[in-house]
C-alpha positions in Angstrom: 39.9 -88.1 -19.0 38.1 -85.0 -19.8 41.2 -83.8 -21.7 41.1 -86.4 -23.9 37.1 -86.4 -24.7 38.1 -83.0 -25.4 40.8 -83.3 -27.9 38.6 -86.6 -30.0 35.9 -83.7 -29.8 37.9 -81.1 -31.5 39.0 -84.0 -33.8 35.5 -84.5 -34.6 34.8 -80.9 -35.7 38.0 -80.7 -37.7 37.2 -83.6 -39.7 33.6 -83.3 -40.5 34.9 -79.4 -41.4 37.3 -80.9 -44.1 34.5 -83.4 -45.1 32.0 -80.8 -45.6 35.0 -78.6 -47.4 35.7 -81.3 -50.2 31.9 -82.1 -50.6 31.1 -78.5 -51.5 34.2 -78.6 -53.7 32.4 -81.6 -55.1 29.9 -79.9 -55.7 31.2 -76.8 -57.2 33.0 -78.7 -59.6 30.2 -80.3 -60.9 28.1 -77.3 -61.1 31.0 -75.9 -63.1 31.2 -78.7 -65.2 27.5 -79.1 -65.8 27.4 -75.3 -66.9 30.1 -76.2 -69.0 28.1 -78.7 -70.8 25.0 -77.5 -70.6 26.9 -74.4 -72.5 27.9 -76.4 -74.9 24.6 -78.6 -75.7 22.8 -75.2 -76.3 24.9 -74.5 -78.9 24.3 -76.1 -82.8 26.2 -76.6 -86.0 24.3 -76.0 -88.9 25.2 -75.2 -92.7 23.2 -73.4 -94.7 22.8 -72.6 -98.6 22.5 -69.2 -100.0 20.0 -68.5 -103.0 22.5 -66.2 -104.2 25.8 -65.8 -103.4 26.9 -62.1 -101.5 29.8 -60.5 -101.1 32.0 -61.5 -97.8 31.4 -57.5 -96.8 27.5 -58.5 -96.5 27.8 -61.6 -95.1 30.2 -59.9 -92.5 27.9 -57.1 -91.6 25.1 -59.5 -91.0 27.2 -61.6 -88.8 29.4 -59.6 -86.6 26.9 -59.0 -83.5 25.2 -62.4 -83.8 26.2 -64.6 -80.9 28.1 -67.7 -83.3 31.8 -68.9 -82.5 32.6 -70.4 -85.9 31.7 -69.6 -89.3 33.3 -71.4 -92.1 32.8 -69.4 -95.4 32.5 -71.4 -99.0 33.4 -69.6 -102.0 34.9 -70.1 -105.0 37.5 -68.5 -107.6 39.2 -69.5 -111.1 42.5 -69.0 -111.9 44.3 -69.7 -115.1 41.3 -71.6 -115.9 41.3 -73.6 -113.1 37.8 -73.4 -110.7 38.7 -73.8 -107.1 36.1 -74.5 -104.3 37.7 -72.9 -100.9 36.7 -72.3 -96.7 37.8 -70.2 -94.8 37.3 -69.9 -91.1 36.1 -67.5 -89.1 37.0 -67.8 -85.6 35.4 -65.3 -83.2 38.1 -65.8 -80.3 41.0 -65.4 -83.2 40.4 -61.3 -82.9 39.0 -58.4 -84.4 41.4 -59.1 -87.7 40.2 -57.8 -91.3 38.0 -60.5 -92.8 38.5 -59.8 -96.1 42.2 -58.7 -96.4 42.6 -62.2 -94.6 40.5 -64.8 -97.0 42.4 -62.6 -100.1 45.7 -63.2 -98.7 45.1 -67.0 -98.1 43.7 -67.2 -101.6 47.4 -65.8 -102.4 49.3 -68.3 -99.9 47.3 -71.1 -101.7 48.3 -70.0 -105.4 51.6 -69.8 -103.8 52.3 -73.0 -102.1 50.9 -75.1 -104.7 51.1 -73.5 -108.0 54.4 -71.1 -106.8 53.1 -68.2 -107.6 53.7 -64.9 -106.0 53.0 -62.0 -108.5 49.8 -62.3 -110.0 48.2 -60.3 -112.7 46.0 -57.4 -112.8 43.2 -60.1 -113.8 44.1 -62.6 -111.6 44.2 -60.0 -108.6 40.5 -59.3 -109.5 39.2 -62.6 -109.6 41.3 -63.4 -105.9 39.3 -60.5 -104.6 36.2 -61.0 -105.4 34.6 -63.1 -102.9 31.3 -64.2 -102.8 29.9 -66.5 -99.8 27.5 -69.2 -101.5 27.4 -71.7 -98.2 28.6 -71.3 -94.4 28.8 -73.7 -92.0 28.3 -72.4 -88.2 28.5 -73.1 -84.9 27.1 -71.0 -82.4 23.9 -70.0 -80.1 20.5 -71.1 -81.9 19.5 -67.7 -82.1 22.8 -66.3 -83.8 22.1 -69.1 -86.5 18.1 -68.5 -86.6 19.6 -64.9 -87.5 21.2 -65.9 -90.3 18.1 -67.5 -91.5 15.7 -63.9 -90.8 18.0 -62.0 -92.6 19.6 -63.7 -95.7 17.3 -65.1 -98.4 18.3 -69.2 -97.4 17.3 -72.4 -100.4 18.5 -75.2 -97.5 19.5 -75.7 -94.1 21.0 -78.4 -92.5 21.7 -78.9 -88.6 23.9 -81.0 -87.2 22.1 -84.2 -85.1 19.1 -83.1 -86.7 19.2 -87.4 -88.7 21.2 -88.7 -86.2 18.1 -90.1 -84.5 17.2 -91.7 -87.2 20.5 -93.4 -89.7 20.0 -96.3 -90.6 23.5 -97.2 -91.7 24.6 -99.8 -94.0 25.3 -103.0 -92.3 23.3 -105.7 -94.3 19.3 -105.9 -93.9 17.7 -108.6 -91.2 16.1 -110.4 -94.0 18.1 -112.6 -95.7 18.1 -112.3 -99.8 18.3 -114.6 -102.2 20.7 -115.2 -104.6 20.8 -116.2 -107.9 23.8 -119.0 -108.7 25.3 -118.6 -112.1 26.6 -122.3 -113.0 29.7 -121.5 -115.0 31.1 -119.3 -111.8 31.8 -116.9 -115.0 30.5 -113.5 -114.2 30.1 -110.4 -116.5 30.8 -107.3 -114.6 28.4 -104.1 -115.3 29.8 -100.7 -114.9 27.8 -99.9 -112.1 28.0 -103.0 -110.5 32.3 -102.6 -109.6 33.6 -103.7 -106.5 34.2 -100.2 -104.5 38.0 -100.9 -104.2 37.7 -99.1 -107.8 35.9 -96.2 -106.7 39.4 -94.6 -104.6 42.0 -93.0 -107.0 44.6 -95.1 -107.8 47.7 -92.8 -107.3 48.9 -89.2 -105.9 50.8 -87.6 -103.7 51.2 -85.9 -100.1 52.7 -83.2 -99.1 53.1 -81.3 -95.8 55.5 -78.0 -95.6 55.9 -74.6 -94.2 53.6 -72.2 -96.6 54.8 -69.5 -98.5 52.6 -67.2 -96.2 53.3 -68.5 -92.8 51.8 -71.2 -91.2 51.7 -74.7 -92.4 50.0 -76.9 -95.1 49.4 -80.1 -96.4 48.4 -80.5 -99.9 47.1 -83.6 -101.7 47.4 -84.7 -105.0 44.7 -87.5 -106.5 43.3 -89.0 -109.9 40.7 -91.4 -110.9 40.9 -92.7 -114.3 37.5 -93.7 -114.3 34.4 -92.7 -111.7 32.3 -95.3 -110.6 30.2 -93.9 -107.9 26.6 -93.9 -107.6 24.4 -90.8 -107.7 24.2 -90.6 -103.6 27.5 -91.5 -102.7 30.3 -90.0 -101.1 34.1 -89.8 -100.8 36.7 -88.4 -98.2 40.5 -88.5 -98.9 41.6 -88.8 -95.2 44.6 -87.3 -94.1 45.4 -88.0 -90.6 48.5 -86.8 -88.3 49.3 -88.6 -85.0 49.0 -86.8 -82.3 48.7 -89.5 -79.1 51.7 -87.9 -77.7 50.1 -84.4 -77.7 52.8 -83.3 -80.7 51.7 -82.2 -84.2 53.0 -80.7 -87.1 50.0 -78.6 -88.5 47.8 -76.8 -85.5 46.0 -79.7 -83.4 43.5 -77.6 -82.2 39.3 -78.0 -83.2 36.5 -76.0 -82.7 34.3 -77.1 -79.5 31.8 -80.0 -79.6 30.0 -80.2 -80.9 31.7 -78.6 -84.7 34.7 -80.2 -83.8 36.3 -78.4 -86.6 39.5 -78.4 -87.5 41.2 -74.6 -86.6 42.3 -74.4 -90.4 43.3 -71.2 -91.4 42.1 -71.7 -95.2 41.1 -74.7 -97.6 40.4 -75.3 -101.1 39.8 -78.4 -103.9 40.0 -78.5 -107.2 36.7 -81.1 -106.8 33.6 -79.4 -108.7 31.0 -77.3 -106.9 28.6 -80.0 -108.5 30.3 -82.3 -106.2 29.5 -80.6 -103.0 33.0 -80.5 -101.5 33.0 -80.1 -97.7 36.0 -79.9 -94.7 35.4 -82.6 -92.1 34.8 -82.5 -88.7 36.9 -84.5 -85.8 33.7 -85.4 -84.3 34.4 -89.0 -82.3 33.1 -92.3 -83.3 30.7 -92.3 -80.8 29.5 -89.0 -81.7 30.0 -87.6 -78.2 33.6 -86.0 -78.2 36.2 -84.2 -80.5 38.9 -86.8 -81.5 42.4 -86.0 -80.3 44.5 -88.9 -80.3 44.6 -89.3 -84.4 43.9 -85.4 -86.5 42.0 -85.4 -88.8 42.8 -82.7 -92.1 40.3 -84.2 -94.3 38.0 -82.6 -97.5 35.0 -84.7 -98.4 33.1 -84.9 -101.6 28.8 -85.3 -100.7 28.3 -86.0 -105.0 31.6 -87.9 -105.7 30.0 -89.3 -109.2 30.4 -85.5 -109.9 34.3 -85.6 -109.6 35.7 -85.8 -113.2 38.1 -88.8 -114.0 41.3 -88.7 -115.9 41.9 -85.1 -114.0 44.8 -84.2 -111.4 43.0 -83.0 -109.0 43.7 -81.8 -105.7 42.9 -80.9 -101.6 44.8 -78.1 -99.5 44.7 -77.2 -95.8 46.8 -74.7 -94.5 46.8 -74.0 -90.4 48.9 -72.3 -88.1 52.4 -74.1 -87.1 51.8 -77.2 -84.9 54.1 -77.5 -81.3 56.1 -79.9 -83.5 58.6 -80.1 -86.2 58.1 -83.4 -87.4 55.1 -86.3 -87.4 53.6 -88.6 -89.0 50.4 -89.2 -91.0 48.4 -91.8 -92.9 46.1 -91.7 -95.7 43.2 -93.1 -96.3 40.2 -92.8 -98.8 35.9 -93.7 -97.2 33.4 -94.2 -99.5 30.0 -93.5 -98.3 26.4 -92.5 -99.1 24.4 -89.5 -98.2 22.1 -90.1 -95.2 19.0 -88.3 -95.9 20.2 -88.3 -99.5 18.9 -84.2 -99.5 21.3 -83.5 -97.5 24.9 -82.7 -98.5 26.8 -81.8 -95.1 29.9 -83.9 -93.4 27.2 -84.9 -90.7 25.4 -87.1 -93.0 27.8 -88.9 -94.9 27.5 -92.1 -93.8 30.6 -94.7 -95.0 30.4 -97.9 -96.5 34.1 -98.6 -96.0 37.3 -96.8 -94.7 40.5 -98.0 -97.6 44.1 -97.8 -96.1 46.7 -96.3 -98.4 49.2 -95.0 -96.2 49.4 -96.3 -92.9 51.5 -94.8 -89.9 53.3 -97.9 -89.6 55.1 -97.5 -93.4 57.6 -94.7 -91.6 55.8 -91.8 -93.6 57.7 -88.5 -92.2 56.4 -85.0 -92.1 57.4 -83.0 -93.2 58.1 -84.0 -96.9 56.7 -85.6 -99.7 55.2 -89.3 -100.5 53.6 -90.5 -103.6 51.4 -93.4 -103.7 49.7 -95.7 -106.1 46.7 -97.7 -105.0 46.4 -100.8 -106.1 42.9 -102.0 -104.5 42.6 -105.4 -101.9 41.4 -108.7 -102.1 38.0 -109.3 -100.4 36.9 -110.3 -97.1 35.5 -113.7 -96.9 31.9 -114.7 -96.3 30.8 -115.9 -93.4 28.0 -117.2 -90.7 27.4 -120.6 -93.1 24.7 -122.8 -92.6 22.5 -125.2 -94.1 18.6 -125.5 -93.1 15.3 -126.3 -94.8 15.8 -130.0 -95.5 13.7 -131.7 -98.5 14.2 -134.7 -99.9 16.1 -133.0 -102.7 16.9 -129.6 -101.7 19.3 -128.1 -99.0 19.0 -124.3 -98.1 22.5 -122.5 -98.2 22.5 -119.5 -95.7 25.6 -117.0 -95.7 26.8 -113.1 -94.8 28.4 -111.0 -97.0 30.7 -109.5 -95.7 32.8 -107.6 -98.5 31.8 -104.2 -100.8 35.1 -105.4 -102.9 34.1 -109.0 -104.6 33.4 -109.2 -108.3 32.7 -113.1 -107.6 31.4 -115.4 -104.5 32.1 -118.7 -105.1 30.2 -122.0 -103.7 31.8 -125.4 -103.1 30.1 -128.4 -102.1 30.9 -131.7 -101.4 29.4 -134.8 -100.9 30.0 -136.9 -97.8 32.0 -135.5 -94.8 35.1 -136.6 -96.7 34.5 -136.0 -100.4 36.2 -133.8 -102.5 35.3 -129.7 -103.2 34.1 -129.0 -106.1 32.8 -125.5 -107.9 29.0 -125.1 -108.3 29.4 -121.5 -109.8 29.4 -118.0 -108.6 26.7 -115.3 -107.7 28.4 -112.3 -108.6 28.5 -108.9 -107.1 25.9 -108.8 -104.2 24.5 -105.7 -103.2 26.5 -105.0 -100.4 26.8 -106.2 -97.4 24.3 -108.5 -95.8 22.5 -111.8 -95.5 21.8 -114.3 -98.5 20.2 -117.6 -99.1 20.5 -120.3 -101.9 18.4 -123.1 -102.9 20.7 -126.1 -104.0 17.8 -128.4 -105.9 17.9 -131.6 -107.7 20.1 -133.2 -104.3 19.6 -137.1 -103.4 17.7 -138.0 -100.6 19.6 -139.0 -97.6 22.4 -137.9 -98.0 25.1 -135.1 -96.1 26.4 -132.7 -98.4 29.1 -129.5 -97.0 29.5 -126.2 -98.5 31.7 -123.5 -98.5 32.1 -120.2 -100.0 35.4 -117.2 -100.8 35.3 -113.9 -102.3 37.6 -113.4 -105.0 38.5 -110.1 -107.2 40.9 -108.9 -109.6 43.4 -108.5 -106.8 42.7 -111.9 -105.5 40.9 -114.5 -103.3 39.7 -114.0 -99.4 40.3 -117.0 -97.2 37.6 -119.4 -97.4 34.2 -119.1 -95.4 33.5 -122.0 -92.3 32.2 -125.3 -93.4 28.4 -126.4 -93.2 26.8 -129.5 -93.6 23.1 -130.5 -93.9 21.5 -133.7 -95.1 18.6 -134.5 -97.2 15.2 -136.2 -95.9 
């Protein structure tokens, strides 16, 4: 008996000793991981705009002992008349590797892979090497970007999260708006009125191959033949490579969160400096993570009414090689507006509506070559109908808009639960997205009348909206 009291004793001490073990494992973890992310929140992203642009040996000197992990350089160059906005990323962790010599021989890989170049004049060489940093985006300790700011004579700054707080994105306004019915259902179109379809380019090509230089690239051709953007918004040709089984042909890897910057050795467009080009960030949907499952290699435009039309114009991304030899990508084109509209980063460019040119599902292979043409989409159709306000000769028509892509909505009424449809008219483009409302006058008393409503567009019709009824006093 005492044996055995014994023996559940020592049981007792064993297991409350392997108890207490995993809970201070438990705990350490935690600690670990809180430290981790406590590291990371103290850290910022934040781009900054030079008065004048300085040579890369200045902006290095400044730099070097400033506690930052990332710095992206913006810079420019011409070349056979040709200007070309280009980043190039500086990775603390990648080394003590020459700066310079590095950016210049990217510059070289570029010409290169896309124009096949390899010996360049004495002129040429000249303008490759002059670098001069006019924008950098980093991501670091505050005080390692507050440095930058004592030291280098700064027109604008822009940190990342800084709106966040405070978007207000782009989803239709709470109070309804009325609209204005135009009886013939014959609408003129305005040039700044379009449907958005219009504002992606309508052909190109992509192309993903080993560079010239080492490394890997994807390169993508574009052209608008006309611009119909608006003065505050924005456009991002987005290249994506799948990556949900962990395999990728250009480097998967991203900065930390929260940059979540693609590693990209070197990038460059043919898009204007007036158009405030930019590389975009993997930063997740819900703003809290780095994507992974779908890469993005993506150059945005913050002015896109700045992007000439009838021009082949192009974006470039070169990275290290990828732990695969094949994938597959899609292509898509957002357009967007500038949230504050000061404010001309990746972080606040806010999108109206993502466009699908190339989807994974069409078999595109990497690496190779695809062209595309874009023909635009029919639009979505209205929605959320419904019929309130009751006169004796008036009916109130309430309805969502749903679609940035309709030149026309179209109303239908009829009369009686089992009449025929027929067209009232049209009211146009509406701004937007959002709620609407329209007065039907001159109606007979007592009596049910149904409407319904579609988008349609030069491409074609959207399915029709539900059905709503309402009857007169």
């Amino acid at each position: 008996m005492n044996n055995y009291l014994s023996l559940s004793a020592y049981k007792k001490v064993f297991l409350f000793g392997v108890l207490s073990f995993i809970v201070v494992v438990i705990i350490a973890v935690l600690f670990f991981a809180n430290g981790k992310v406590s590291a990371a929140a103290s850290n910022q992203t934040a781009k900054i705009t030079l008065n004048t642009p300085v040579s890369l040996d200045a902006f290095i000197a400044i730099t070097e002992n400033l506690p930052l992990d990332v710095i992206i350089l913006e810079s420019s160059f011409v070349f056979n008349g040709e200007s070309v906005q280009d980043f190039y990323v500086v990775n603390t962790k990648n080394g003590n590797k020459n700066i310079k010599e590095d950016y210049i021989q990217n510059r070289k890989a570029f010409l290169a892979d896309v124009k096949g170049i390899k010996e360049l004049s004495s002129a040429d060489e000249k303008n490759i090497e002059t670098v001069l940093v006019s924008k950098a985006t980093l991501t670091g300790q505050k005080s390692g970007i507050d440095g930058i700011r004592k030291q280098m004579k700064v027109s604008n700054v822009d940190i990342a999260g800084e709106q966040a707080a405070s978007i207000s994105r782009v989803n239709g306004k709470a109070r309804p708006r009325e609209a204005t019915l135009f009886g013939d259902g014959v609408i003129t179109i305005a040039a700044q009125t379009q449907p958005m379809y219009l504002s992606l380019p309508t052909s190109g090509t992509a192309y993903f191959y080993p560079s010239a230089y080492g490394g890997r690239y994807t390169q993508q051709n574009m052209r608008w033949p006309a611009n119909y953007f608006a003065p505050e918004e924005t456009y991002e040709h987005k290249v994506y490579l799948y990556n949900y089984d962990r395999k990728t042909y250009l480097d998967g890897t991203s900065t930390s969160y929260p940059g979540c910057y693609p590693i990209t050795t070197y990038a460059a467009t043919t898009w204007p400096a007036a158009s405030y080009p930019y590389l975009d960030t993997r930063l997740y949907k819900s703003l809290y993570k780095c994507e992974i499952d779908e890469l993005s290699y993506t150059i945005g435009a913050a002015q896109a009414n700045a992007i000439p039309a009838n021009v082949d114009h192009y974006t470039y991304i070169r990275t290290a090689n990828g732990n695969d030899t094949t994938d597959k990508f899609k292509l898509q084109g957002q357009v967007g507006y500038r949230y504050p509209s000061i404010c001309y980063t990746t972080w606040c460019s806010e999108k109206y509506k993502i466009y699908s040119i190339i989807p994974f599902a069409s078999g595109t292979t990497v690496p190779g070559t695809q062209s595309w043409n874009w023909y635009g989409q029919a639009p979505d159709a209205p929605s959320n109908v419904s019929v309130t306000n009751s006169t004796a000769t008036s009916l109130q028509v309430n309805f969502t808009d749903n679609t940035y892509d309709e030149t026309n909505i179209l109303i239908e009424r009829k009369i009686g639960v089992g009449g025929s449809w027929t067209l009232l008219g049209g009211f146009g483009i509406l701004n937007k997205t959002g709620n609407w409302y329209w007065n039907n006058t001159g109606l007979s008393s007592q009596t049910t009348y149904c409407y319904r409503l579609k988008a349609v567009n030069a491409v074609g019709g959207s399915p029709y909206s539900n059905e709503a009824c309402g009857t007169t006093l």
